[in-house]
PDB file of N, CA, C and O in Angstrom:
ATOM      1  N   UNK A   1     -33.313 -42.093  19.468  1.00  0.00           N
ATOM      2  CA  UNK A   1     -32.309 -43.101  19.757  1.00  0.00           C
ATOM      3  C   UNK A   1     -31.929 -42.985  21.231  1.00  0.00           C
ATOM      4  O   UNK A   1     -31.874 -41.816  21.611  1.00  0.00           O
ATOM      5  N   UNK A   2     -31.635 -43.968  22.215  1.00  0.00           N
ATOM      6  CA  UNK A   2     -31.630 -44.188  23.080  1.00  0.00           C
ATOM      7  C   UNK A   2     -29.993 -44.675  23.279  1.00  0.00           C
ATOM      8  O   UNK A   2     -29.497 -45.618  22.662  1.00  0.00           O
ATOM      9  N   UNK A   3     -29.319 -43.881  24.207  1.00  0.00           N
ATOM     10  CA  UNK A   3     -27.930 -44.379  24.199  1.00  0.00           C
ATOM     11  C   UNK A   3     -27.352 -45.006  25.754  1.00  0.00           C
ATOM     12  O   UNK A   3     -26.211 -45.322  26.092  1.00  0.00           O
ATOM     13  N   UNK A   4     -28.747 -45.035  26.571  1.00  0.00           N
ATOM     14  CA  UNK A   4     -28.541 -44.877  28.472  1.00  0.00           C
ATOM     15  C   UNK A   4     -28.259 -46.166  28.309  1.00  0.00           C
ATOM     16  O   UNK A   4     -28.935 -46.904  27.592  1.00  0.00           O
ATOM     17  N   UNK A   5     -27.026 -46.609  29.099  1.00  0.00           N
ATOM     18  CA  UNK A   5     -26.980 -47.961  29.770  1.00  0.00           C
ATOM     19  C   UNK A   5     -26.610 -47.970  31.325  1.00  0.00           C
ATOM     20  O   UNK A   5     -27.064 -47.096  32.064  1.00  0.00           O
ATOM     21  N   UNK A   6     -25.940 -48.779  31.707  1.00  0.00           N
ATOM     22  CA  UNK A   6     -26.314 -49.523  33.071  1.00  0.00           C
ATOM     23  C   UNK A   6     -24.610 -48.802  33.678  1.00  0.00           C
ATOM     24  O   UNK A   6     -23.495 -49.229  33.380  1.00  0.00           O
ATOM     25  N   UNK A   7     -24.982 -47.514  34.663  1.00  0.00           N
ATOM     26  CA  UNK A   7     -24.093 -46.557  35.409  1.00  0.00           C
ATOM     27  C   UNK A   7     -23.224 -47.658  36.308  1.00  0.00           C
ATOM     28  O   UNK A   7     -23.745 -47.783  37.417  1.00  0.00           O
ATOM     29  N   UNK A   8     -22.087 -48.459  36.141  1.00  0.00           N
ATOM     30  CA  UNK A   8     -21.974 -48.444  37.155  1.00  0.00           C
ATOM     31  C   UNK A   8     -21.744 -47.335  39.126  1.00  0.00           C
ATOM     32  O   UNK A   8     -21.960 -46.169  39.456  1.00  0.00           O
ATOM     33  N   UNK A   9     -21.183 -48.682  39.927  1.00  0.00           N
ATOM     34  CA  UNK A   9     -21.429 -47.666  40.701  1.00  0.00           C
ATOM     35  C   UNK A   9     -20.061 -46.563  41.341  1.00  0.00           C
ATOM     36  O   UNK A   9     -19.993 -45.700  42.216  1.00  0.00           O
ATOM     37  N   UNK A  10     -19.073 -47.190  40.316  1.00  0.00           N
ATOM     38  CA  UNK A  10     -17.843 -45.799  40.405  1.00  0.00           C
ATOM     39  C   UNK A  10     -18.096 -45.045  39.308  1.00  0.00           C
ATOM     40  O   UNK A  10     -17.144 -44.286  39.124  1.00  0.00           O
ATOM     41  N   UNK A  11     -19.065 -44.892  38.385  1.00  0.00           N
ATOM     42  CA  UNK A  11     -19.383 -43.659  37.655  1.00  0.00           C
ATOM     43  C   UNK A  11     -20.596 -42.790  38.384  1.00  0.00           C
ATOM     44  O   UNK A  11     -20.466 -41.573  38.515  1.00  0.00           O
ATOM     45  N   UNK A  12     -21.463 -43.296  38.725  1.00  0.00           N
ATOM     46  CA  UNK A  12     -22.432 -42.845  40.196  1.00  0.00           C
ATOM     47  C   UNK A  12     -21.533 -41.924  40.833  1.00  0.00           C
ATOM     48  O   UNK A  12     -21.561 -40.746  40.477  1.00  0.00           O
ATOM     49  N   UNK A  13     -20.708 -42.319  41.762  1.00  0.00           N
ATOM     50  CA  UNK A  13     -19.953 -41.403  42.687  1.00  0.00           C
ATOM     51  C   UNK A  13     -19.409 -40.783  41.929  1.00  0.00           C
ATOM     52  O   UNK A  13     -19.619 -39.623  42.284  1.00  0.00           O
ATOM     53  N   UNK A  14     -18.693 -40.771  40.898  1.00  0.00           N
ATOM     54  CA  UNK A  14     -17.784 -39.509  40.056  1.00  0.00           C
ATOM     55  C   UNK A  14     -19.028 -39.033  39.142  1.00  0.00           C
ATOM     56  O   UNK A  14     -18.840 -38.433  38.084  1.00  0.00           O
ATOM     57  N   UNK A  15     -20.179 -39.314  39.583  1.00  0.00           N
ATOM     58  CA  UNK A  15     -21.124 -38.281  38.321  1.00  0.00           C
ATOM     59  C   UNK A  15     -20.952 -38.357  37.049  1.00  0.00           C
ATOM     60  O   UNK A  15     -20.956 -37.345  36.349  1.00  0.00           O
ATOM     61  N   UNK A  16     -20.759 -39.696  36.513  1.00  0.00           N
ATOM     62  CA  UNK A  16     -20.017 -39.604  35.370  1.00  0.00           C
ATOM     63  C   UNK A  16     -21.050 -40.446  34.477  1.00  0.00           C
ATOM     64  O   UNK A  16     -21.489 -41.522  34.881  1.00  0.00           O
ATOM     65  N   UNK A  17     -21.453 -39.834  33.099  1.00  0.00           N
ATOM     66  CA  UNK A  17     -22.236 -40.677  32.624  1.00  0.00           C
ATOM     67  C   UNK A  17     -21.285 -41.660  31.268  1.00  0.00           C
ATOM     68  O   UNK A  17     -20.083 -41.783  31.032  1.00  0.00           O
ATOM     69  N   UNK A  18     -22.813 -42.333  30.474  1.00  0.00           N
ATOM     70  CA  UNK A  18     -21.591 -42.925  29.623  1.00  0.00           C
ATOM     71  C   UNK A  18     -21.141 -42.250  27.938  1.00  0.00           C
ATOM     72  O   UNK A  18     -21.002 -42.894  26.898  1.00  0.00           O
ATOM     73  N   UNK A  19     -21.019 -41.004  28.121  1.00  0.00           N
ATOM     74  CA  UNK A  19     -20.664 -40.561  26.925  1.00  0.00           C
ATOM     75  C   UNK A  19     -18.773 -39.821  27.087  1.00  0.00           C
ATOM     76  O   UNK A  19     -17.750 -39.918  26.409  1.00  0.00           O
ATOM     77  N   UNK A  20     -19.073 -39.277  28.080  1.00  0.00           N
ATOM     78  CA  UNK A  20     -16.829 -38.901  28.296  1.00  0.00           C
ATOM     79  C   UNK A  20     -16.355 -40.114  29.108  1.00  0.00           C
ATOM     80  O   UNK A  20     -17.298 -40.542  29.773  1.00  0.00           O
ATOM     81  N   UNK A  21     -15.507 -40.645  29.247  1.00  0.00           N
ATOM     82  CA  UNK A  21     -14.482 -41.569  29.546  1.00  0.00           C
ATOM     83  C   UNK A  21     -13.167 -41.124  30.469  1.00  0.00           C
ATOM     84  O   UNK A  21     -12.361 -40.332  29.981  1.00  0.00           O
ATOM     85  N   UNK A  22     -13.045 -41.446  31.294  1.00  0.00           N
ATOM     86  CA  UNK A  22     -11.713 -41.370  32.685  1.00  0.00           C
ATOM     87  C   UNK A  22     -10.557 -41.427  31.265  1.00  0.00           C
ATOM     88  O   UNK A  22      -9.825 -40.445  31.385  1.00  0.00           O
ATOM     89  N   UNK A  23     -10.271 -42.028  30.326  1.00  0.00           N
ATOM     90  CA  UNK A  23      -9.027 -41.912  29.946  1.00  0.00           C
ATOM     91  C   UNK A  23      -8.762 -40.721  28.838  1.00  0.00           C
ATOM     92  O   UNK A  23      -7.630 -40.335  28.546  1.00  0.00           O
ATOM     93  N   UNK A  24      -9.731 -40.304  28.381  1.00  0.00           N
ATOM     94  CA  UNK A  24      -9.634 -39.273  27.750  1.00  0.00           C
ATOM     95  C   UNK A  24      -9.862 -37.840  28.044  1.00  0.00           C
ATOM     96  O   UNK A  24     -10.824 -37.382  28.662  1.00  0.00           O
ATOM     97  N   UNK A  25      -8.758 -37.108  27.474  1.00  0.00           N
ATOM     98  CA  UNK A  25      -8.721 -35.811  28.022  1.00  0.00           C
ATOM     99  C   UNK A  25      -8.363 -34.716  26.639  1.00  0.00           C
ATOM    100  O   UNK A  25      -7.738 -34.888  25.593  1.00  0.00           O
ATOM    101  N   UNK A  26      -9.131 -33.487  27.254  1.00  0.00           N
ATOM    102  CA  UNK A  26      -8.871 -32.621  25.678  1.00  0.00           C
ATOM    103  C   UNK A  26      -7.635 -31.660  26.039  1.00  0.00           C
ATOM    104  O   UNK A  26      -7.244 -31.317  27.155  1.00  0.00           O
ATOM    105  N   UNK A  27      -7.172 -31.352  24.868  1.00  0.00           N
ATOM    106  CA  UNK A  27      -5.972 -30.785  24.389  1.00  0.00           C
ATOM    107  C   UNK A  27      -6.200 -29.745  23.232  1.00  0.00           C
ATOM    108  O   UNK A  27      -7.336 -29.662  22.764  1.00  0.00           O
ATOM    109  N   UNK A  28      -5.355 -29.075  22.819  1.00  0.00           N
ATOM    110  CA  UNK A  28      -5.133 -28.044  22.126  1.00  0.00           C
ATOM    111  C   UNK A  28      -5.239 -28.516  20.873  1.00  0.00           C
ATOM    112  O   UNK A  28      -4.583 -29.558  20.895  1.00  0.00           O
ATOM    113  N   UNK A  29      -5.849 -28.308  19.368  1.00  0.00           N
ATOM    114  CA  UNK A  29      -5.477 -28.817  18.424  1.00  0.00           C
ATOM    115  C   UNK A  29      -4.270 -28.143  17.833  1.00  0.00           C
ATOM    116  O   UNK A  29      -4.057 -26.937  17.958  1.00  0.00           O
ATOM    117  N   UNK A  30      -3.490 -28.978  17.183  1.00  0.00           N
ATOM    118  CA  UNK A  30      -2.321 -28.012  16.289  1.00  0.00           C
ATOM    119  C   UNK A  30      -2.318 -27.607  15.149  1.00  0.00           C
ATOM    120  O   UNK A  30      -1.580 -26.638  14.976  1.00  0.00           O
ATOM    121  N   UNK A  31      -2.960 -28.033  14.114  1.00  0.00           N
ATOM    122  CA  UNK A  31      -3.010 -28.116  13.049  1.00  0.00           C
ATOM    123  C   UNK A  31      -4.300 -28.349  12.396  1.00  0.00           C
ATOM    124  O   UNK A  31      -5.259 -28.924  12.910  1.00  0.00           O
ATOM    125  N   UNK A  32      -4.220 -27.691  10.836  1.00  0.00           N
ATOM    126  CA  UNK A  32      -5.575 -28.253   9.808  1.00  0.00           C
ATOM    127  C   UNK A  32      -5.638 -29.536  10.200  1.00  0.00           C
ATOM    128  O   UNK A  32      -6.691 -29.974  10.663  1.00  0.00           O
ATOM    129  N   UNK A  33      -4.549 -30.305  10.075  1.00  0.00           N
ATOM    130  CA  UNK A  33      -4.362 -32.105   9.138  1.00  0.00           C
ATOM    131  C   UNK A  33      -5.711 -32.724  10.540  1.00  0.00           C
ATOM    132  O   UNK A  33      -6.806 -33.278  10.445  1.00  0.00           O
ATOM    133  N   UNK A  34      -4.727 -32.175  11.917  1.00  0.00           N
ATOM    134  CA  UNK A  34      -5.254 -32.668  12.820  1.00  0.00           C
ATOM    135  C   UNK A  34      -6.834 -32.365  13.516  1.00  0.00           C
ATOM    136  O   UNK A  34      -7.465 -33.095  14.280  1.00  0.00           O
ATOM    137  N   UNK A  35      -7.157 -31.225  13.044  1.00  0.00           N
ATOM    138  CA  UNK A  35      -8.596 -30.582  12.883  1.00  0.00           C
ATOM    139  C   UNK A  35      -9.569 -31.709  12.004  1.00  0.00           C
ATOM    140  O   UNK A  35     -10.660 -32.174  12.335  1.00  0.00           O
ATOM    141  N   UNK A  36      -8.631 -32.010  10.559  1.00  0.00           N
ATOM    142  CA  UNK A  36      -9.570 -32.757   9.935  1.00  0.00           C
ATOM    143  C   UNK A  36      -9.504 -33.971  10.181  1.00  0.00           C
ATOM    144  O   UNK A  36     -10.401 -34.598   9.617  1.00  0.00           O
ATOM    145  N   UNK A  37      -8.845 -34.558  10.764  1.00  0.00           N
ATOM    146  CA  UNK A  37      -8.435 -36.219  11.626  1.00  0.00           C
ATOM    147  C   UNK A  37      -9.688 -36.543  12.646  1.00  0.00           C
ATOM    148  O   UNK A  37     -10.240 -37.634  12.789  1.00  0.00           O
ATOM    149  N   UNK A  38     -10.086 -34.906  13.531  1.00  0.00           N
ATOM    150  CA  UNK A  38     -10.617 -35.316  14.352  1.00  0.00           C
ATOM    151  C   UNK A  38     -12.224 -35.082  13.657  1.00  0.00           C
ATOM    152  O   UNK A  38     -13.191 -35.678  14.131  1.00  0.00           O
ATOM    153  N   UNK A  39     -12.333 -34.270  12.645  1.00  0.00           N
ATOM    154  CA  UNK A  39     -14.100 -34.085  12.094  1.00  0.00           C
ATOM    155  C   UNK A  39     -14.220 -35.505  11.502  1.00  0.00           C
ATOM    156  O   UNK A  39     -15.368 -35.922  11.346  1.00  0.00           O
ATOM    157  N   UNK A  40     -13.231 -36.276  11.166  1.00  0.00           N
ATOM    158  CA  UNK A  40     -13.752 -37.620  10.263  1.00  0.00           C
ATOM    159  C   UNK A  40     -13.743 -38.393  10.876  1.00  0.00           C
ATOM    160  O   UNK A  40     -13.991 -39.462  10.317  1.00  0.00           O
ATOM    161  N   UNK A  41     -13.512 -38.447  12.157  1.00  0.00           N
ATOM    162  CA  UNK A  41     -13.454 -39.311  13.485  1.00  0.00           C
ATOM    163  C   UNK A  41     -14.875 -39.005  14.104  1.00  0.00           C
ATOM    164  O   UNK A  41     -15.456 -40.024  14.476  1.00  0.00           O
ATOM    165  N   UNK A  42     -15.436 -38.036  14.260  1.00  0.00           N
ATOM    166  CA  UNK A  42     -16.433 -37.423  14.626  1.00  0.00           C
ATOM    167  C   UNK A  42     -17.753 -38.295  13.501  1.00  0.00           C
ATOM    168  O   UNK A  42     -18.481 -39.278  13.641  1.00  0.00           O
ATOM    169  N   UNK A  43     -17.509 -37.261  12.390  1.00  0.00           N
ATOM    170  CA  UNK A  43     -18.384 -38.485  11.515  1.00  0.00           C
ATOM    171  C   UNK A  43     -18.700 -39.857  10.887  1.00  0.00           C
ATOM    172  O   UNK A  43     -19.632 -40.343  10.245  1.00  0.00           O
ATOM    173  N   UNK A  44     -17.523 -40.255  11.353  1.00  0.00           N
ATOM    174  CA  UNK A  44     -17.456 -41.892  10.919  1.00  0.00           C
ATOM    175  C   UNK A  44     -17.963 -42.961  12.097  1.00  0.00           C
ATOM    176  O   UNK A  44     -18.630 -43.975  11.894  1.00  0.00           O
ATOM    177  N   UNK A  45     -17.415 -42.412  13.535  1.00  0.00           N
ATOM    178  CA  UNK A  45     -17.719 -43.180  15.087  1.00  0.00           C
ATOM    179  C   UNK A  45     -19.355 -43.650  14.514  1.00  0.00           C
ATOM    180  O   UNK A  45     -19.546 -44.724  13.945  1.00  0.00           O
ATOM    181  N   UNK A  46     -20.459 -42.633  14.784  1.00  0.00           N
ATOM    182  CA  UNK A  46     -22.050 -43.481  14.876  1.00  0.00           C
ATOM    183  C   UNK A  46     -22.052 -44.628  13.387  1.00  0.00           C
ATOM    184  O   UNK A  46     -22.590 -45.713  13.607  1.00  0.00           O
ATOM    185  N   UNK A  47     -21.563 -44.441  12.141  1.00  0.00           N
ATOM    186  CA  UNK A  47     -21.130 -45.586  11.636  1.00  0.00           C
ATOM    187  C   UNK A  47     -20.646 -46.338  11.856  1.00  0.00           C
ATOM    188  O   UNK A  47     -21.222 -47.372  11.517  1.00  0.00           O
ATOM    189  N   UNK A  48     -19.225 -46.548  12.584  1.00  0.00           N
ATOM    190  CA  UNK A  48     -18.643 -47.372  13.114  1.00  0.00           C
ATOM    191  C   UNK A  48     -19.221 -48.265  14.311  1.00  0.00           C
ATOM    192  O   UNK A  48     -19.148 -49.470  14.556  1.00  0.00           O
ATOM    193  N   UNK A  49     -19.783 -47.258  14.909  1.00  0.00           N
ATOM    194  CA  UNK A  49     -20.197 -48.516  16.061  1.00  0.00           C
ATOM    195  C   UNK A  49     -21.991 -48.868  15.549  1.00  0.00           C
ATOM    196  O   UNK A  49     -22.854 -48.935  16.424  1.00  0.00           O
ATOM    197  N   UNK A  50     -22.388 -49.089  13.878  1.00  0.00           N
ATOM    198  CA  UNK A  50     -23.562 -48.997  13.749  1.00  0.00           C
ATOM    199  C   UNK A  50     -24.997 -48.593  14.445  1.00  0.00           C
ATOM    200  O   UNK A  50     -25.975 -49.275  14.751  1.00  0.00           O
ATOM    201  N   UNK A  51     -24.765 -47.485  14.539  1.00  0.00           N
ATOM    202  CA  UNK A  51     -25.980 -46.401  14.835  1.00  0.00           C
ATOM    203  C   UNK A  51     -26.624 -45.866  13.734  1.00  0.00           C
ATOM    204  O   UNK A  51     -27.689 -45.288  13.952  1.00  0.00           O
ATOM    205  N   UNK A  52     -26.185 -45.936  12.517  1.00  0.00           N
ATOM    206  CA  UNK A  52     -26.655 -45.069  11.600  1.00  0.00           C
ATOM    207  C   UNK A  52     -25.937 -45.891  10.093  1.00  0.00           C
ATOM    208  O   UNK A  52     -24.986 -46.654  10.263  1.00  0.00           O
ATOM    209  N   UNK A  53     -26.325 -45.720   9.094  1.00  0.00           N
ATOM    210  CA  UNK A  53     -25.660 -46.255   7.940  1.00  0.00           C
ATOM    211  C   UNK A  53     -24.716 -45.488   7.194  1.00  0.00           C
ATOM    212  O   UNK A  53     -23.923 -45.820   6.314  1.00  0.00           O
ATOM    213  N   UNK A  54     -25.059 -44.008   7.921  1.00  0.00           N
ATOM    214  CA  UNK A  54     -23.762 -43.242   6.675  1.00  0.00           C
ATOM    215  C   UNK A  54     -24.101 -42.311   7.607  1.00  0.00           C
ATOM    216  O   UNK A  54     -25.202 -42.303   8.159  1.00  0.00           O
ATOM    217  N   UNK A  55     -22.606 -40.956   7.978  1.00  0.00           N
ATOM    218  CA  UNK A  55     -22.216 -40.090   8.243  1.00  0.00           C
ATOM    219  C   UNK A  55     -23.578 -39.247   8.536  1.00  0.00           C
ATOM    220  O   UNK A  55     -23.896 -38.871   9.664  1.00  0.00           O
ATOM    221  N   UNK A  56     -24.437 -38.973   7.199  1.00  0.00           N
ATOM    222  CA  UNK A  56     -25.409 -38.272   6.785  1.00  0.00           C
ATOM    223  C   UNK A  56     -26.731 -38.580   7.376  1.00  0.00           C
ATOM    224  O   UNK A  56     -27.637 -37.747   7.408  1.00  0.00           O
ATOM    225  N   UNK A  57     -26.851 -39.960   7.911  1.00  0.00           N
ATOM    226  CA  UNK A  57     -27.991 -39.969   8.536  1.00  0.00           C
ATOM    227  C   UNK A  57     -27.966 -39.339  10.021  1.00  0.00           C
ATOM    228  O   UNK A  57     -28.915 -38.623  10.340  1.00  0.00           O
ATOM    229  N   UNK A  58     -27.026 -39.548  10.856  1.00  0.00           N
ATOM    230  CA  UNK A  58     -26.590 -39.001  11.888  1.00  0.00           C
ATOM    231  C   UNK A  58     -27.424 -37.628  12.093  1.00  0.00           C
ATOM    232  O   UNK A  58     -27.317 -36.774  11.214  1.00  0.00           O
ATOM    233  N   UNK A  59     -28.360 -37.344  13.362  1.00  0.00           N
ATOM    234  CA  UNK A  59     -28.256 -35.672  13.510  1.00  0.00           C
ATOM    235  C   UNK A  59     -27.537 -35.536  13.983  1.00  0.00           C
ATOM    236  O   UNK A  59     -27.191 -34.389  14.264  1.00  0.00           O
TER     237      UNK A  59
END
């Protein structure tokens, strides 16, 4: 699967490709609830943006 698209040219100068994002930033987790908020977020996204048909096809 092929995910490269078209860099612009203020991600060029900041070296930035297109998988992390300028608005997001990591933090500390606090909690189980929020541990498991973020694994079903994790496995649901390549479904969501149809890459895959279920969680499970995903490597």
């Amino acid at each position: 699967m092929n995910l490269e698209t078209t860099i612009s040219a203020s991600r060029k100068a900041r070296r930035e490709r297109n998988l992390w994002q300028r608005r997001f930033w990591e933090h500390r987790v606090r909690d189980e609830q929020e541990f498991a908020a973020y694994c079903d977020y994790i496995h649901i996204n390549p479904v969501k943006h149809g890459l895959c048909k279920s969680p499970t096809d995903w490597p």
